[in-house]
N, CA, C and O atoms as a Tinker XYZ file with bonds, in Angstrom:
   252  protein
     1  N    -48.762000  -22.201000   65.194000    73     2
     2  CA   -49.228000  -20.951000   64.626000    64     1     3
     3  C    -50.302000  -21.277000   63.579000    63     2     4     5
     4  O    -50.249000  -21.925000   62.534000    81     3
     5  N    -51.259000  -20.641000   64.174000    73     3     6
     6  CA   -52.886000  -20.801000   62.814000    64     5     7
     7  C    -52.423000  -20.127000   61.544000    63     6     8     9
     8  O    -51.468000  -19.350000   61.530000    81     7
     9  N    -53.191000  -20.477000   60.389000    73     7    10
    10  CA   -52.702000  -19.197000   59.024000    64     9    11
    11  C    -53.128000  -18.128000   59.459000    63    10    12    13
    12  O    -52.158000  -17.375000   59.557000    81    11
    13  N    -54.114000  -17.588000   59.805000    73    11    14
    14  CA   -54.602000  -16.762000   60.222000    64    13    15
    15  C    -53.180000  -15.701000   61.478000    63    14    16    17
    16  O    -53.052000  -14.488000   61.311000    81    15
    17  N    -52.768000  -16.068000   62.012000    73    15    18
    18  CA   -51.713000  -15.831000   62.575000    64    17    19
    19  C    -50.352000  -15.644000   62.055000    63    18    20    21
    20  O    -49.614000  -14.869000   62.664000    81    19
    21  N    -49.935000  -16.237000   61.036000    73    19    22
    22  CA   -49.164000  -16.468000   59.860000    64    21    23
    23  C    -49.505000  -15.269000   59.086000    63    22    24    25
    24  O    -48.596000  -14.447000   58.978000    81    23
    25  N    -50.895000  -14.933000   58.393000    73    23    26
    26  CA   -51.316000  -13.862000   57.420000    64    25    27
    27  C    -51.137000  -12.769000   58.336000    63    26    28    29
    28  O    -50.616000  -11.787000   57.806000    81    27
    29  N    -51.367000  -12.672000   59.340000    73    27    30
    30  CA   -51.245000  -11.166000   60.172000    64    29    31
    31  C    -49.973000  -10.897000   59.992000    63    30    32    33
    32  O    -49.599000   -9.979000   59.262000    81    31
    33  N    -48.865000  -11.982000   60.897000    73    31    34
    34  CA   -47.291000  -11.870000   60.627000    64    33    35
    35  C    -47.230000  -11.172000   59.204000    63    34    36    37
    36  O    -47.078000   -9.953000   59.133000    81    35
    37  N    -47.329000  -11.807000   58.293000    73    35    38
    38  CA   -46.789000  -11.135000   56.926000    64    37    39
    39  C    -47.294000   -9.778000   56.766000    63    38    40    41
    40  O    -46.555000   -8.885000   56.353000    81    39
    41  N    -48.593000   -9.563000   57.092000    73    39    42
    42  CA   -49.337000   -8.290000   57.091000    64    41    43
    43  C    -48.378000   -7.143000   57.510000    63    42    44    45
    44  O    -48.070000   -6.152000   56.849000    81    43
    45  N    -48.010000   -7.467000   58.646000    73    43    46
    46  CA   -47.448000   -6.354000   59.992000    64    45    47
    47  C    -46.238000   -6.487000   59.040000    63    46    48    49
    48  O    -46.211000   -5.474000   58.340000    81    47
    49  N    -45.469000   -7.123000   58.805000    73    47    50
    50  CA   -44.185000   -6.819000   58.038000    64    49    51
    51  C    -44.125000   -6.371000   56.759000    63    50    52    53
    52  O    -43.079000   -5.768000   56.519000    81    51
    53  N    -44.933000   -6.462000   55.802000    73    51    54
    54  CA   -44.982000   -5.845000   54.668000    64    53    55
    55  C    -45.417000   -4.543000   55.177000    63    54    56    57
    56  O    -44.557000   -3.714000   54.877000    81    55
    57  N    -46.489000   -3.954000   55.887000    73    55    58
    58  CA   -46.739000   -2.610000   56.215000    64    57    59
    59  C    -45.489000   -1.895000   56.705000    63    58    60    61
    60  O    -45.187000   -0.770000   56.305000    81    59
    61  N    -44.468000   -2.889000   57.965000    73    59    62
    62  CA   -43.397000   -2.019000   58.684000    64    61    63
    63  C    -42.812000   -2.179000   57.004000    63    62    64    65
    64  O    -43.270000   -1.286000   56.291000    81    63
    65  N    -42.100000   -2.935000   56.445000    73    63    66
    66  CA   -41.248000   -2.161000   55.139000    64    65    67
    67  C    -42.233000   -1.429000   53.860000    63    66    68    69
    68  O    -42.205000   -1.953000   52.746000    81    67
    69  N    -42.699000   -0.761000   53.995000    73    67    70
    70  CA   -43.800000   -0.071000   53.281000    64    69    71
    71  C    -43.352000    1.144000   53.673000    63    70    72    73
    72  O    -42.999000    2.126000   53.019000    81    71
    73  N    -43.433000    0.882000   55.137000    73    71    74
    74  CA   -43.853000    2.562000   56.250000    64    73    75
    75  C    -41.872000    2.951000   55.679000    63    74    76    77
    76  O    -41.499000    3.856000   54.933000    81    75
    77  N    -41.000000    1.876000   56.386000    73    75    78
    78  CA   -40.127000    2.184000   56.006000    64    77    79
    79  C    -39.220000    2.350000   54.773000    63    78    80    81
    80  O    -38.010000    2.511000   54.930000    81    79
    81  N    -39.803000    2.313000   53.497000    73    79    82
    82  CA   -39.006000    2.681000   52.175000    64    81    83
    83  C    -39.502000    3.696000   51.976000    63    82    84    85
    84  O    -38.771000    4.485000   51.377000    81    83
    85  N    -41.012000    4.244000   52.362000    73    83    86
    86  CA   -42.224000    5.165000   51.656000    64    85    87
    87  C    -42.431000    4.505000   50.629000    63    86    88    89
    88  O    -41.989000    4.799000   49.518000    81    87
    89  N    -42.989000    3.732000   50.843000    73    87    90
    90  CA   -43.523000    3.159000   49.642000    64    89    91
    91  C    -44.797000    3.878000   49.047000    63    90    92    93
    92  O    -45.627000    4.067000   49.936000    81    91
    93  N    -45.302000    4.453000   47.495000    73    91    94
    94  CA   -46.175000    5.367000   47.936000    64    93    95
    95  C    -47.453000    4.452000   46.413000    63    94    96    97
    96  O    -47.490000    4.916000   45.274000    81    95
    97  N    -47.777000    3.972000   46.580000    73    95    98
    98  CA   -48.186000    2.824000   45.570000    64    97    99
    99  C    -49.157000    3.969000   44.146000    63    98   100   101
   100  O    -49.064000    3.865000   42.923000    81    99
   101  N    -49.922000    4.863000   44.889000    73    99   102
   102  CA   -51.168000    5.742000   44.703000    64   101   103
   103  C    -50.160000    6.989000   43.615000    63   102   104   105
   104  O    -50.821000    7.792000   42.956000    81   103
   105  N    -48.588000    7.039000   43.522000    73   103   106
   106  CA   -47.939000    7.562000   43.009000    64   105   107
   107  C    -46.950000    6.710000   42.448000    63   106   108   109
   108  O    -45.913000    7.315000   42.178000    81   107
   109  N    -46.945000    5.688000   42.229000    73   107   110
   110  CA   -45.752000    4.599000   41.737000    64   109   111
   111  C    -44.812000    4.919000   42.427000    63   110   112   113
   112  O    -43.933000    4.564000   41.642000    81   111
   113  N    -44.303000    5.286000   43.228000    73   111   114
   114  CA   -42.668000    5.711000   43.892000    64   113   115
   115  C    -42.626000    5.305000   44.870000    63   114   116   117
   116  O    -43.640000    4.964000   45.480000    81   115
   117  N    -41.223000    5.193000   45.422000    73   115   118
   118  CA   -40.649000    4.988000   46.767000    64   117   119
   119  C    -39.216000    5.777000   47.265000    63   118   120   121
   120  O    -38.455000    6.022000   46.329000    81   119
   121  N    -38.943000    6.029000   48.057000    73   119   122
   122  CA   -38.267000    6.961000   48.415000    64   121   123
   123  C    -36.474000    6.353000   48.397000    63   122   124   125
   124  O    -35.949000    5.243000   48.483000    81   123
   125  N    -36.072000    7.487000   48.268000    73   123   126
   126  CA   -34.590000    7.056000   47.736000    64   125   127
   127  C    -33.824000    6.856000   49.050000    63   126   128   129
   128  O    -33.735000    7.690000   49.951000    81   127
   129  N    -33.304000    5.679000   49.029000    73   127   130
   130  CA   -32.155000    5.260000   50.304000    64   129   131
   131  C    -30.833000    5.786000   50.514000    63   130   132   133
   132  O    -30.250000    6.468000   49.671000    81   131
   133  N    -30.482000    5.554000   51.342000    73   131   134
   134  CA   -28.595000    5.870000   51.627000    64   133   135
   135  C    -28.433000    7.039000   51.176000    63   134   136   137
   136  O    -29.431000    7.716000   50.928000    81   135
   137  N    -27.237000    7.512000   50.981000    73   135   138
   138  CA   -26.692000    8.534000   50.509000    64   137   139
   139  C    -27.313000    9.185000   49.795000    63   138   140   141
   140  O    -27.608000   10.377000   49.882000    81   139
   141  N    -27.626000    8.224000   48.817000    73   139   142
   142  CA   -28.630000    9.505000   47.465000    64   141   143
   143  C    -29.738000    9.296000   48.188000    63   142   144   145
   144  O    -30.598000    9.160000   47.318000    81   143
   145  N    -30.240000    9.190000   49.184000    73   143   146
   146  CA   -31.387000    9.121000   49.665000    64   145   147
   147  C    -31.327000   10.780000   50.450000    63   146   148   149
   148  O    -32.163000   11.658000   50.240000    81   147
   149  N    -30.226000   10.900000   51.298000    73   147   150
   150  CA   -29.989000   12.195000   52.075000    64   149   151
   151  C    -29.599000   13.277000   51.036000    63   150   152   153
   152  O    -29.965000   14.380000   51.443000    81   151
   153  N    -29.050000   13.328000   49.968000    73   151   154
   154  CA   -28.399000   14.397000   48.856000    64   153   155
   155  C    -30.071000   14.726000   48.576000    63   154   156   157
   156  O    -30.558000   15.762000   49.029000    81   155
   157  N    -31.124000   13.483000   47.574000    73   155   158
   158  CA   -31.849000   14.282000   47.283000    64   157   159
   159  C    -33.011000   14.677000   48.261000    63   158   160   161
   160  O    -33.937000   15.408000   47.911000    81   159
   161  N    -32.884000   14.109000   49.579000    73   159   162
   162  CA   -34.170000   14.614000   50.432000    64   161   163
   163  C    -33.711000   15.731000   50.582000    63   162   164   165
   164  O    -34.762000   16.371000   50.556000    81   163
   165  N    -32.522000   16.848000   50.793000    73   163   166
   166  CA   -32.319000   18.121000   50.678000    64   165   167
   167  C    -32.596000   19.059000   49.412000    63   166   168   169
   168  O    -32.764000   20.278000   49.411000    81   167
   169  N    -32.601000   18.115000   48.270000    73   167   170
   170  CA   -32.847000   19.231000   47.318000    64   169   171
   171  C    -34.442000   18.785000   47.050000    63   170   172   173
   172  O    -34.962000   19.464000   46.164000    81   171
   173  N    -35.254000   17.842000   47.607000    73   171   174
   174  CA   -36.769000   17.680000   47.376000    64   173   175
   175  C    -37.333000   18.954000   47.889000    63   174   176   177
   176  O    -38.436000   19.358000   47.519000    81   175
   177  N    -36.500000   19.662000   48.836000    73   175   178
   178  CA   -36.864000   20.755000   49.683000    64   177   179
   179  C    -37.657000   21.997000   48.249000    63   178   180   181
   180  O    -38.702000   22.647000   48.249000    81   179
   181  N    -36.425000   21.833000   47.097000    73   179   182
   182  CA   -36.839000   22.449000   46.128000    64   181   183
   183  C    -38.276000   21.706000   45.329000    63   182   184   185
   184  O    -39.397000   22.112000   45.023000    81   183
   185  N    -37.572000   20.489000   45.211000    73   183   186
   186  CA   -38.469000   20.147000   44.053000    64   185   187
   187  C    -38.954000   18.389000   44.821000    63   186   188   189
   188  O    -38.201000   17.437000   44.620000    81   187
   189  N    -40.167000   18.226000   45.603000    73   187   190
   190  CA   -40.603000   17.224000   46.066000    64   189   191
   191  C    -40.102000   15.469000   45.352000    63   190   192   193
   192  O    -39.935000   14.383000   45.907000    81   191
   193  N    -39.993000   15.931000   43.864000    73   191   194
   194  CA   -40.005000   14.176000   43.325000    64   193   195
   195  C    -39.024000   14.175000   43.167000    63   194   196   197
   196  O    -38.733000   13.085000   42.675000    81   195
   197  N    -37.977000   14.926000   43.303000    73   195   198
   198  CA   -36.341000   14.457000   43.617000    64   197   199
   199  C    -36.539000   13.329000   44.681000    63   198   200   201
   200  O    -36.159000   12.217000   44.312000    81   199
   201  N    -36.982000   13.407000   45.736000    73   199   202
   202  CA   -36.772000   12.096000   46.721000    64   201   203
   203  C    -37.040000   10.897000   46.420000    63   202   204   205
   204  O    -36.684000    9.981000   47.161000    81   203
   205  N    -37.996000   10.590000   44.802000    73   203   206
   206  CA   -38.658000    9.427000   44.721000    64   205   207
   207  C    -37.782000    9.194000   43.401000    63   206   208   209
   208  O    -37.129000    9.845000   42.585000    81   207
   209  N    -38.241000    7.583000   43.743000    73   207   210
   210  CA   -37.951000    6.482000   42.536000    64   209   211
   211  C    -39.110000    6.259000   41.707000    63   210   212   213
   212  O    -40.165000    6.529000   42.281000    81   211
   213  N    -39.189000    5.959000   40.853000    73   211   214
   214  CA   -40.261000    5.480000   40.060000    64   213   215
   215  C    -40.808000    3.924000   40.473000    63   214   216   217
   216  O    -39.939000    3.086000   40.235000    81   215
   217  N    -41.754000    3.494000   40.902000    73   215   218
   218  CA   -41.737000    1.951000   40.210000    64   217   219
   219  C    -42.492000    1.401000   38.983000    63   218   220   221
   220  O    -43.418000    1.923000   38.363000    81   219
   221  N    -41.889000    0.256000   38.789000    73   219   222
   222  CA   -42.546000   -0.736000   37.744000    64   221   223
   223  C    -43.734000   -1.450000   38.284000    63   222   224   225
   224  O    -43.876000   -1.913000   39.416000    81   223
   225  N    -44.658000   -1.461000   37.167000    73   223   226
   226  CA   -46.060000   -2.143000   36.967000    64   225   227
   227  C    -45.459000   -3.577000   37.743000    63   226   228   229
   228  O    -46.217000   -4.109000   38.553000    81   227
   229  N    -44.217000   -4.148000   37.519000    73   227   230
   230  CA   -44.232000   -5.607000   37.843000    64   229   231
   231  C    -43.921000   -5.379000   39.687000    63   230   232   233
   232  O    -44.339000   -6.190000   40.514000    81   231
   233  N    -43.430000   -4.608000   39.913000    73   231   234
   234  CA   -42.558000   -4.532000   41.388000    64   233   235
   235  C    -43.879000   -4.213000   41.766000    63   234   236   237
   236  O    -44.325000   -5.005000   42.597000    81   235
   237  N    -44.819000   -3.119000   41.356000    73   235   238
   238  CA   -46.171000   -2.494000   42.013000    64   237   239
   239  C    -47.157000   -3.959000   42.586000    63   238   240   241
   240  O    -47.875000   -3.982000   43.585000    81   239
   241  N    -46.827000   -5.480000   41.271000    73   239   242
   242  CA   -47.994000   -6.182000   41.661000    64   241   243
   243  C    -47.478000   -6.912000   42.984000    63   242   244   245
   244  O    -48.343000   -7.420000   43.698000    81   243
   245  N    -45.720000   -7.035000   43.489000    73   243   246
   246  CA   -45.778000   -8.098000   44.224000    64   245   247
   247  C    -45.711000   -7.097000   45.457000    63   246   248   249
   248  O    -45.308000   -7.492000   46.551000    81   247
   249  N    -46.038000   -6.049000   45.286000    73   247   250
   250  CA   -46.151000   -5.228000   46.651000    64   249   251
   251  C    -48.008000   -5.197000   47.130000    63   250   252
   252  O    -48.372000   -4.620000   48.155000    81   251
């Protein structure tokens, strides 16, 4: 495997867990998992940033 082949690999997998947390970088947040993930995606219905987490400046750089 070339790096070049290697850097794509990592590419494609950081995007699939991106796509899959919602990662939303442009808003610091990511979307809430499991259980409290389903409680507040029903009440985001009311109020949208119920579904999100906040992130940190440090978690934002290694994403």
């Amino acid at each position: 495997m070339t790096s070049i082949q290697i850097f794509e690999s990592i590419k494609g997998w950081h995007t699939k867990e991106q796509n899959e947390y919602d990662v939303d970088l442009e808003h610091h947040r990511y979307s809430k998992q499991g259980i409290e993930g389903m409680i507040f995606g029903l009440a985001a219905k009311i109020n949208e940033e119920w579904r999100y987490e906040k992130t940190d400046l440090d978690s934002e750089k290694l994403i």
